[in-house]
C-alpha positions in Angstrom: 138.6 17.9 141.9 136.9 19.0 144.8 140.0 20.3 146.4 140.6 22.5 143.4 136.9 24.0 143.2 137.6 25.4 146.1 140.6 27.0 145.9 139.4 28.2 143.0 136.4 29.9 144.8 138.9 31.0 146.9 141.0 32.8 144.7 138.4 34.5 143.3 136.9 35.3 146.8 140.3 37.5 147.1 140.3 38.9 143.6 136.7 40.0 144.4 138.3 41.2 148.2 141.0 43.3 146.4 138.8 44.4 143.6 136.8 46.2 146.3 139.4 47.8 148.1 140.8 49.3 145.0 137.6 50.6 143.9 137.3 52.2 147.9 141.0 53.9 147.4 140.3 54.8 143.7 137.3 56.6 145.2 139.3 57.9 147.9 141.8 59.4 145.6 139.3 61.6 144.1 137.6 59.4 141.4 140.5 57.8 139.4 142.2 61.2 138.9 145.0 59.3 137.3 148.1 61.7 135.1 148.2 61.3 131.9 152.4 61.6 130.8 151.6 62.5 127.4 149.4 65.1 128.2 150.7 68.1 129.9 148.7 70.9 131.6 149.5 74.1 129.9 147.4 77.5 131.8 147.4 81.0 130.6 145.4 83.8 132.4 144.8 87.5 133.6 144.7 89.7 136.1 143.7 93.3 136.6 147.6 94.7 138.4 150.0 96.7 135.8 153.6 95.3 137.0 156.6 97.2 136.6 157.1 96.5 133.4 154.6 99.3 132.4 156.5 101.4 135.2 152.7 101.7 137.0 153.7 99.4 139.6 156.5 97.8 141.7 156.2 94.2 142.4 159.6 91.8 143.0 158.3 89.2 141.2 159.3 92.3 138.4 157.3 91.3 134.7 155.8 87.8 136.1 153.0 88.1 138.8 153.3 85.0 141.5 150.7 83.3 143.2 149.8 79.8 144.3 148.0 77.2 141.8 145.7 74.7 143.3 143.6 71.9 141.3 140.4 69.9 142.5 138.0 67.5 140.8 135.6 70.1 139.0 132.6 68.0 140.9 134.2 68.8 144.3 131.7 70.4 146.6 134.4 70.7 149.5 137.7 70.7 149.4 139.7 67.2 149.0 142.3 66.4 151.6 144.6 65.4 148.4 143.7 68.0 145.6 145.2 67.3 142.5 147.1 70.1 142.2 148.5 71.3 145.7 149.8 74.3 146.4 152.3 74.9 143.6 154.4 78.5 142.7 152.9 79.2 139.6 153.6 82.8 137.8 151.1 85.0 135.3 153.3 87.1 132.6 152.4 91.0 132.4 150.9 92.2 129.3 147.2 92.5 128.2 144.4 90.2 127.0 143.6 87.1 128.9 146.2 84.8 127.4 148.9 85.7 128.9 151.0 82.5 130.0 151.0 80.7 133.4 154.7 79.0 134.0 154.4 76.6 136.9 156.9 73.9 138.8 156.6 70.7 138.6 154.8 70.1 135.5 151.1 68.5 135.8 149.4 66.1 133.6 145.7 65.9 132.5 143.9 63.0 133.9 143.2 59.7 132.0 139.8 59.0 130.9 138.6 62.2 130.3 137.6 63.9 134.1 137.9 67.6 134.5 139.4 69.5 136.9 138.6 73.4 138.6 141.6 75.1 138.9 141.9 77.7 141.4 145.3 80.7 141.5 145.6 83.0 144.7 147.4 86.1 144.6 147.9 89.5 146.3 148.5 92.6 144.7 152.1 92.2 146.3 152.7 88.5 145.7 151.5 85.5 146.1 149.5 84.1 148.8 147.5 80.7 149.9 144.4 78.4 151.0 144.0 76.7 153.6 141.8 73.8 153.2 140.0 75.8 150.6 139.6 79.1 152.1 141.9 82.6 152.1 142.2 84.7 154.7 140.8 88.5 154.3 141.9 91.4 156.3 140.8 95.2 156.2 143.4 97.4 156.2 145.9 99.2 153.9 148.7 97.8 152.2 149.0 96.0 149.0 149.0 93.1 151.0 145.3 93.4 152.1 144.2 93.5 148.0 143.7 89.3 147.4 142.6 88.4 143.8 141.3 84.9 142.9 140.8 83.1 140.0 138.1 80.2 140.4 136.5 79.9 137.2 138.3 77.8 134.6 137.5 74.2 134.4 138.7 71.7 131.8 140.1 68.7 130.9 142.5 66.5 128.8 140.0 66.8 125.6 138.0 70.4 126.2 140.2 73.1 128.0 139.9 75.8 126.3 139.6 79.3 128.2 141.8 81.2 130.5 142.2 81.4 134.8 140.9 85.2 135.5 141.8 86.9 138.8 139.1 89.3 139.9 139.3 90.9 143.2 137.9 90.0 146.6 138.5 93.5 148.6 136.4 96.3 147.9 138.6 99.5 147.8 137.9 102.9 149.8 139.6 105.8 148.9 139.6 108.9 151.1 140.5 112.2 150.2 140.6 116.3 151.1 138.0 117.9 149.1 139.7 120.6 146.3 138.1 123.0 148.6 139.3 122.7 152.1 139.0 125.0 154.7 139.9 123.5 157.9 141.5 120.2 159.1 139.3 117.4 159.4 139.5 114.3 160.9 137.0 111.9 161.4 136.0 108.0 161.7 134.6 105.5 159.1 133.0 102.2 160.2 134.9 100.2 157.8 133.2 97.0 158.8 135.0 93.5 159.9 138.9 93.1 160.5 138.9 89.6 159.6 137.0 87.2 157.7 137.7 83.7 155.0 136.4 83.4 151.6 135.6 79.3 150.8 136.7 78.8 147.2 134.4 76.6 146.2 131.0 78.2 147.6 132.4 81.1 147.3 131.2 82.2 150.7 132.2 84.4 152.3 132.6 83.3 156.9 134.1 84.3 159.8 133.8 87.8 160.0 135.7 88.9 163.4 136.5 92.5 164.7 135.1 95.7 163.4 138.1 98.0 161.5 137.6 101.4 162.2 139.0 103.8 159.7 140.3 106.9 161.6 141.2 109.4 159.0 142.4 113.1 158.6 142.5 116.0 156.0 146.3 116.2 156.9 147.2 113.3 155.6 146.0 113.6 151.8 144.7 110.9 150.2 144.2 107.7 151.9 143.3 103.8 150.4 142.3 100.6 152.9 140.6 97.7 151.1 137.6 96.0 153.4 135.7 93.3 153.3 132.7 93.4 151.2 129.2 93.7 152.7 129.6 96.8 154.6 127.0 99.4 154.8 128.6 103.1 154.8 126.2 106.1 155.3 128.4 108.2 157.8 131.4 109.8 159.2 131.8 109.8 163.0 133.2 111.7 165.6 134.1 114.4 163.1 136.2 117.6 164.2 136.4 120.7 161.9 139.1 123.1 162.4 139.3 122.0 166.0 135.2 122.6 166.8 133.0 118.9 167.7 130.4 118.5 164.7 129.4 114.9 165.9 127.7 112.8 163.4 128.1 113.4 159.5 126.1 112.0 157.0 127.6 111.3 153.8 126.3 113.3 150.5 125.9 112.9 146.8 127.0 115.4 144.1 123.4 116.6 144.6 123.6 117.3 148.2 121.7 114.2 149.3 122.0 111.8 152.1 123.4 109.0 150.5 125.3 105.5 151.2 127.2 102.5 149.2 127.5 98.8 150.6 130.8 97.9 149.5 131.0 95.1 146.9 134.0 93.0 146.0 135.5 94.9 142.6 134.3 98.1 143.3 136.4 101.2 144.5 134.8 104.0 146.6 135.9 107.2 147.3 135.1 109.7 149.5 135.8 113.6 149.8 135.9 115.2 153.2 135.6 119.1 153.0 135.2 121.9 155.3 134.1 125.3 154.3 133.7 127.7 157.0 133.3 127.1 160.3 129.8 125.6 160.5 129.4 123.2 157.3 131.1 119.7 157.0 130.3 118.1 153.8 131.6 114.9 152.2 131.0 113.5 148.6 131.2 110.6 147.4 132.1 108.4 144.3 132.1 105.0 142.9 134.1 103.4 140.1 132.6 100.0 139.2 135.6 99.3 136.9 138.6 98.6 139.6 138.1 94.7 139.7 138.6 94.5 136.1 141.9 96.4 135.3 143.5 99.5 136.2 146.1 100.4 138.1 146.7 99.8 141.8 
């Protein structure tokens, strides 16, 4: 009898051992985030880019926009070495509204036991792009390739998930232009703020700001578009020359005439007019349209 107590205190020292260790990887594999076979994930979604469907813009991917689908527990305050969904092609159809349909390979279940997951789609205006641990890479320039859009905001899970994955945009946009009333060539430099920074998904915080892109831009060339990094002050065009003659430092101007600057904001497209008239005025207006990160054409 006494032989048997204790391997029976024995056997449940183990159970108790194992027990344990299964709770430490459960935990490890982001809180029993276990699929569900009978309950597939199915997405739908929007973004603010016209495909070539509506013959506005040219994109390979032709009526279906690709990017990269990611899923993380929705309590994740960093990013899980394991997220549940990792880096899968995913496509957005074209059309309007925002449930439009999200096609994605290999299929994904809802977890058991009712936990919710934050799912996360990266995209550029050109095609599809991705994370790394948590984070995409920004970088001024021009090129459709420099316009990332993000969708971070649609939690749910296998009971409640109703809602859609919006894209908004990252970049702001600058346009630059000839004014209607030219006189002279014009060129001149913009401070167009960092070259390089990463956006965290999940705080979304914005780190790593590297470089400084300067925008070097003439009336010969028309109309001009480079998509920066938000946060950058712009009050002033430098180094300016006006039909060949040095005028130095230009400050920029409002409809009204008045000195005037913008601090570029993720969304929001900005565009200014470079003008010469005569041989002694430089002037350059400027213009804001709020509405870019929410639709529109690229």
């Amino acid at each position: 009898m006494k032989r048997t107590l204790i391997l029976l205190l024995q056997a449940a020292a183990v159970l108790l051992l194992t027990a344990a260790c299964q709770a430490d990887l459960l935990t490890e594999q982001d809180e029993t985030l276990i699929p569900d076979p009978s309950a597939p994930i199915e997405l739908s979604g929007s973004a603010p880019i016209e495909t070539e469907a509506s013959g506005v813009v040219t994109r390979a991917d032709g009526d279906r926009l690709s990017f990269t689908l990611y899923a993380v527990p929705s309590s994740s305050s960093s990013w899980p070495a394991a997220p549940y969904i990792n880096e899968v092609n995913a496509t957005l159809a074209s059309g309007s509204g925002t449930a439009r349909r999200i096609s994605f390979s290999p299929a994904a279940y809802w977890p058991v036991g009712g936990q919710s997951l934050k799912f996360i789609g990266v995209m550029k205006a050109n095609g599809a792009t991705t994370l790394s641990s948590g984070s995409v890479s920004l970088t001024a320039g021009q090129g459709e390739d420099k316009d990332v859009l993000l969708s971070n905001n649609f939690t749910g899970n296998k009971s409640n998930h109703s809602g859609s994955m919006t894209f908004n945009r990252l970049m702001a946009r600058l346009i630059v232009k000839p004014g209607t009333d030219n006189k002279q060539v014009v060129t001149c430099n913009i401070n167009g703020g960092s070259t390089g920074a990463t956006y965290n998904v999940l705080t979304e915080a914005t780190s790593n700001q590297s470089g400084t892109h300067t925008i070097s831009y003439s009336t010969n060339s028309d109309s001009q578009t480079y998509y920066l990094i938000p946060g950058t002050t712009i009050s002033e065009l430098t180094n300016v020359v006006a039909g060949g003659t040095s005028k130095g430092t230009i400050q920029l101007t409002n409809s009204s005439g008045s000195n005037t600057s913008f601090k570029t904001t993720a969304g929001h497209s900005y565009t200014i007019e470079v003008t010469a008239k005569g041989a002694t005025l430089v002037t350059s207006g400027l213009s804001i349209d709020n509405s870019w990160g929410n639709g529109g054409n690229l």
